[in-house]
N, C-alpha and C positions, 0 to 999 in steps of 0.2 A: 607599439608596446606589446609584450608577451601577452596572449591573453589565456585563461584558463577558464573553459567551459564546462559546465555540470548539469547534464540532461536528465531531465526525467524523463520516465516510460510512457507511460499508462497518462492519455489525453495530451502529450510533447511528441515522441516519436512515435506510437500505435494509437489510435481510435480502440480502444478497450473495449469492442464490442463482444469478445469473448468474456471478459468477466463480468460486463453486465449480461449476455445473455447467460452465464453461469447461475447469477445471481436470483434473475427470473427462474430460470429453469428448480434451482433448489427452493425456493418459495413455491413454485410451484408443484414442485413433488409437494410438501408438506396439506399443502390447500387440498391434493388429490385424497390425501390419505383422510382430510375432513370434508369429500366429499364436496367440494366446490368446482369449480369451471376452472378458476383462473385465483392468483392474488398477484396482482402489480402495485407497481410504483412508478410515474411518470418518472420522467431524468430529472427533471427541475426539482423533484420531490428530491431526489438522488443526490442530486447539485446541491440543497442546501445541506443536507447533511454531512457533504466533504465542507462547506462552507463554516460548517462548527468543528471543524477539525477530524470529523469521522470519515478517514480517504481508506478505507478498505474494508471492500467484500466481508473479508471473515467477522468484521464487528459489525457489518449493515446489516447481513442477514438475518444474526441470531436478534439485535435490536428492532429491526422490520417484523420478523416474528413474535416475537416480544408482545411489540405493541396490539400487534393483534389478535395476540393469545389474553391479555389485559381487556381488551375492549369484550370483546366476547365473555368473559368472564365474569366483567361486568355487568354485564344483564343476565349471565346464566350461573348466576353464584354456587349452585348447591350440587356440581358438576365433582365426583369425585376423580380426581386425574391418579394415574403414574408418574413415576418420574422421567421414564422413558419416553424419549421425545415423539419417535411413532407411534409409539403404545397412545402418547397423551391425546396426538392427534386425530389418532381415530375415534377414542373416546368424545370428543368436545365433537367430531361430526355426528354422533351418535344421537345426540344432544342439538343441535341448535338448528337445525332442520335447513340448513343451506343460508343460514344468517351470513352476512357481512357488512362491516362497519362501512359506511360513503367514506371516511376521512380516518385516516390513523395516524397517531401525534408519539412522536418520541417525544419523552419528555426532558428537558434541560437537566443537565446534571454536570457537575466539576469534573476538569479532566487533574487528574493523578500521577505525578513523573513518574515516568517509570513502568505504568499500568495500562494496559491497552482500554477504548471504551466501553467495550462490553461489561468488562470489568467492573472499571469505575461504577457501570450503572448501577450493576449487581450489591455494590458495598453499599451505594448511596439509595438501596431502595428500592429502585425505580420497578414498574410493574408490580405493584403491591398483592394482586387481586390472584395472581399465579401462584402458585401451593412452594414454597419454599424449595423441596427438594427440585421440583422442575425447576424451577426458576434459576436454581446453583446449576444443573446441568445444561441449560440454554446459554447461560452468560459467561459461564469460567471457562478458564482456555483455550479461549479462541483460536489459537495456534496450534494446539493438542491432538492432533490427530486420534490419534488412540481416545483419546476423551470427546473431543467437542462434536457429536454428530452432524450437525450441519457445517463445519470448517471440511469434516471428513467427505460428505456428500458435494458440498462445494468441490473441492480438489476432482473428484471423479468427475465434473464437468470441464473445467479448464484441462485435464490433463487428458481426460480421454481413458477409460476400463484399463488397458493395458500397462498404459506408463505409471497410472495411478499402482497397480499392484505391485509394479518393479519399482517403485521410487519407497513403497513405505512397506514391501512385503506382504499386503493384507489382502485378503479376497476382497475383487470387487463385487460392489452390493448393487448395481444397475450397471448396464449396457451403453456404454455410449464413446462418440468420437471426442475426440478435444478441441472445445469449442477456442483454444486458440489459434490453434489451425483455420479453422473453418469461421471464423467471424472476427478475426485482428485484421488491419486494412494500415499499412503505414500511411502515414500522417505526410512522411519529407518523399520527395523524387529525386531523380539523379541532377536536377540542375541544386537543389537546396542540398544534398547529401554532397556533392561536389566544394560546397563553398565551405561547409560544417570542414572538409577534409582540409582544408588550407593548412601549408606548413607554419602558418601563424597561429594556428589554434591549437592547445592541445586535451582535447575530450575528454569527458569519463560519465560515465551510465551513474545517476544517483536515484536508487527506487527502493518502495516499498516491496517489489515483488520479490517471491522466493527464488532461489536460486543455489548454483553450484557451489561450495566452499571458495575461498581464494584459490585461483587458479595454479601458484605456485605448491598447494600442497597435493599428496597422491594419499591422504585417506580415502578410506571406504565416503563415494555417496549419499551413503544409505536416508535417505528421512530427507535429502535435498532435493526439492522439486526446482528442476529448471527451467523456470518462466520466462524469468529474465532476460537467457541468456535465447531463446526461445525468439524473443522480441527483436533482441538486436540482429540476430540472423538475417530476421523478416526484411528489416528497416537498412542492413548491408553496413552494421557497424558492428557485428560481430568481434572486431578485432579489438576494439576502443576497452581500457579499463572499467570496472564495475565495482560500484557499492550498493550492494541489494542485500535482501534481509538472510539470505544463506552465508553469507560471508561477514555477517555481523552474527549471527547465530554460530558460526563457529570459531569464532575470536572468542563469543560468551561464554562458551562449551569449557574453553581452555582455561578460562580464567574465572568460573564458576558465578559468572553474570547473567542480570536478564537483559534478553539483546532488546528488549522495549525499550531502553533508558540511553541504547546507542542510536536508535534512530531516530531522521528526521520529524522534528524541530530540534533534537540534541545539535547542539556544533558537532559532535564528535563525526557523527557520517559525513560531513560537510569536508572536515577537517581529511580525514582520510582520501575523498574522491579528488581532493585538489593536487594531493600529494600523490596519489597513483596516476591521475592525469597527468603528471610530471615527468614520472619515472616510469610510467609503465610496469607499476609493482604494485598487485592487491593485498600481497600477506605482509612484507616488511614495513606499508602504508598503515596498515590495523594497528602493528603491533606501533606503531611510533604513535599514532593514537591515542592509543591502549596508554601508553606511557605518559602522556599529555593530562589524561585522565586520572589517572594516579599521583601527579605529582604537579599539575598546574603546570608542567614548563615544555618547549616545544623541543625537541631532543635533533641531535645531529642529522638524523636524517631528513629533514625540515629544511636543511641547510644548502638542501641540494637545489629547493628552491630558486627561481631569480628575487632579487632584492625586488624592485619593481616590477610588479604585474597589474592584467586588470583577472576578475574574478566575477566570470559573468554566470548565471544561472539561470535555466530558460524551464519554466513550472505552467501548471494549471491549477496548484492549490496555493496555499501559502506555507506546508512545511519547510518545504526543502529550500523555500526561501528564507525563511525564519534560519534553518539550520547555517545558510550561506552566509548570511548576514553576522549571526554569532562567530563563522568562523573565521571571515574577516577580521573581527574586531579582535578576534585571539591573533593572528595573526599579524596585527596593524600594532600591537600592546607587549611584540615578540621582535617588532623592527622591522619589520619589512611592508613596506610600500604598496598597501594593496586597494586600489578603486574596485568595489563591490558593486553590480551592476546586477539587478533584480529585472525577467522578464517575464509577462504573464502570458497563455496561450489562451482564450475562453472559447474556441470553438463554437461562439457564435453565444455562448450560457449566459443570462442575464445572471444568473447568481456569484457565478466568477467571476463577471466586471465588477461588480458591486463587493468582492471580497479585496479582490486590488486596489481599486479605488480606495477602501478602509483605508489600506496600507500602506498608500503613496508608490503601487508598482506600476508602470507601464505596463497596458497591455493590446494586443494585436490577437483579430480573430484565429491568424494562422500565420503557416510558417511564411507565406509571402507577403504578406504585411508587414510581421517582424524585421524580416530581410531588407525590403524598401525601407523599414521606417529609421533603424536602426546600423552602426556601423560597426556588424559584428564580424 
């Protein structure tokens, strides 16, 4: 049977040790600024919070901040802050004399279609003890470059001083290499990259990570950081179709969308990645999408499809499964024959088994387990 594969990045084909050492590294600038050694967060800390649906850097940080701006707060109530997030921070080290909480709690809060969770938090609340205007400046926009200071400071570590200034035009504000060069380690080798290649399979890249527009267009770059495309180099799948968040930010662009509401758990990324696996088409895949979305019905290009497929998807979280599984069922509800096949990767994470297991996914510590266990 045809079978159609949908990879994620980040913990599938890369160990994502650049954006978590990204993610220490900007917590850690902030901790400096208040005068501390260090602020971490174990993986397992990490792991649950993709476990509640929170799978990226730009909304852990600003929420790991958060919480520790709230707890500190909390015993130093009468601390007058700025709204400026360095400004706030040297002010509270000013103040709490090298204070730090043993344990810091994001607190539960509703996720929001459409709304990234920073966000959400922001509307619903959360960190009550933070002076409002900071508190709007830490949580909104997380995508914002131009706005969100720590998304901003974030990017200068995964991209590195230079590409950072050429991808968003802005002087860099620290010195450094790109930690995804220098701490991404592929996950597959050439005997698992070899079998991924099978003329029976046919691939496509489904991530959170930012990335280049649809390859068929020649607009300006500008504002598109390419991580994505970055990973797949690394991993020697460069070639393979892509659904990442730059190419869903520029399908948004045209049609005056927010691209939080096209990504995974949406079917719609799902939808799309199945269809550019097919054809080897990132922008006529959007827009057939796009069209899907607007009118409920799956449009001629869909058509190119085989009737019978399987529709397999190999994760570490549960979006992009969630998103695979809706797309199936769009799909299976449009007439064509499609076995949905959900895979988990836990890299060894007791919080990832235990999100799979919720879910009724299969999962395998890695890629040679998967391979022996499974007949993909």
């Amino acid at each position: 049977m045809t079978k159609i594969v949908l990879l994620d990045i980040d913990g599938v084909l890369v160990s994502h040790g650049g954006y978590r050492a990204a993610l220490h590294s900007t917590l850690n600038h902030y901790a400096s600024l208040m005068g501390l050694d260090h602020f971490d967060f174990p993986e397992e800390k990490l792991a649950e919070l993709e476990k509640r649906g929170i799978f990226s850097e730009w909304d852990m940080v600003p929420l790991l901040l958060g919480a520790l701006w709230n707890d500190i707060l909390a015993h130093y109530p009468k601390i007058n802050l700025p709204a400026d997030l360095s400004s706030a921070a040297v002010e509270i080290g000013r103040h709490v004399n090298g204070y730090l909480p043993r344990e810091l709690h994001v607190p539960e809060f509703e996720f929001t279609a459409g709304q990234y969770p920073a966000e959400a938090a922001l509307q619903q609340g959360c960190f009550p003890f933070i002076p409002a205007d900071l508190r709007t400046n830490l949580l909104s926009q997380s995508r914002n470059v131009n706005f969100s200071h720590t998304m901003r400071l974030f990017q200068h570590y995964t991209l590195g001083s230079h590409i950072f200034s050429q991808t968003y035009k802005l002087p860099a504000e620290i010195e450094t290499d790109s930690f995804l060069h220098t701490h991404d380690r592929s996950k597959i080798d050439d005997e698992i990259r070899g079998r991924l290649r099978r003329s029976t399979l046919r691939l496509a890249g489904l991530t959170a990570r930012p990335s280049a527009p649809p390859k068929e267009v020649s607009d300006s770059h500008f504002g598109y950081a390419p991580e994505a495309e970055i990973a797949l180099e690394l991993v020697g799948l460069a070639d393979i179709p892509l659904m990442a968040f730059g190419k869903l930010e520029y399908l948004a662009a045209q049609y005056q969308l927010d691209p939080a509401a096209l990504m995974k758990p949406s079917p719609f990324q799902a939808l799309a990645a199945t269809l550019a696996a097919w054809t080897g088409e990132e922008w006529p895949a959007l827009q057939a999408a796009h069209q899907w979305r607007e009118t409920g019905k799956l449009n001629g290009m869909f058509k190119q499809l085989p009737n019978k497929f399987e529709l397999i998807v190999v994760e570490d979280t549960m979006g992009g499964i969630r998103s695979t599984r809706k797309a199936g069922e769009i799909l299976k509800d449009a007439g064509f024959d499609v076995d949905v096949q959900a895979y988990g990767l836990t890299s060894g994470s007791a919080s990832k088994a235990d999100a799979f297991e919720q879910f009724d996914v299969p999962y395998f510590e890695d890629w040679s387990a998967l391979m022996n266990g499974v007949a993909l």
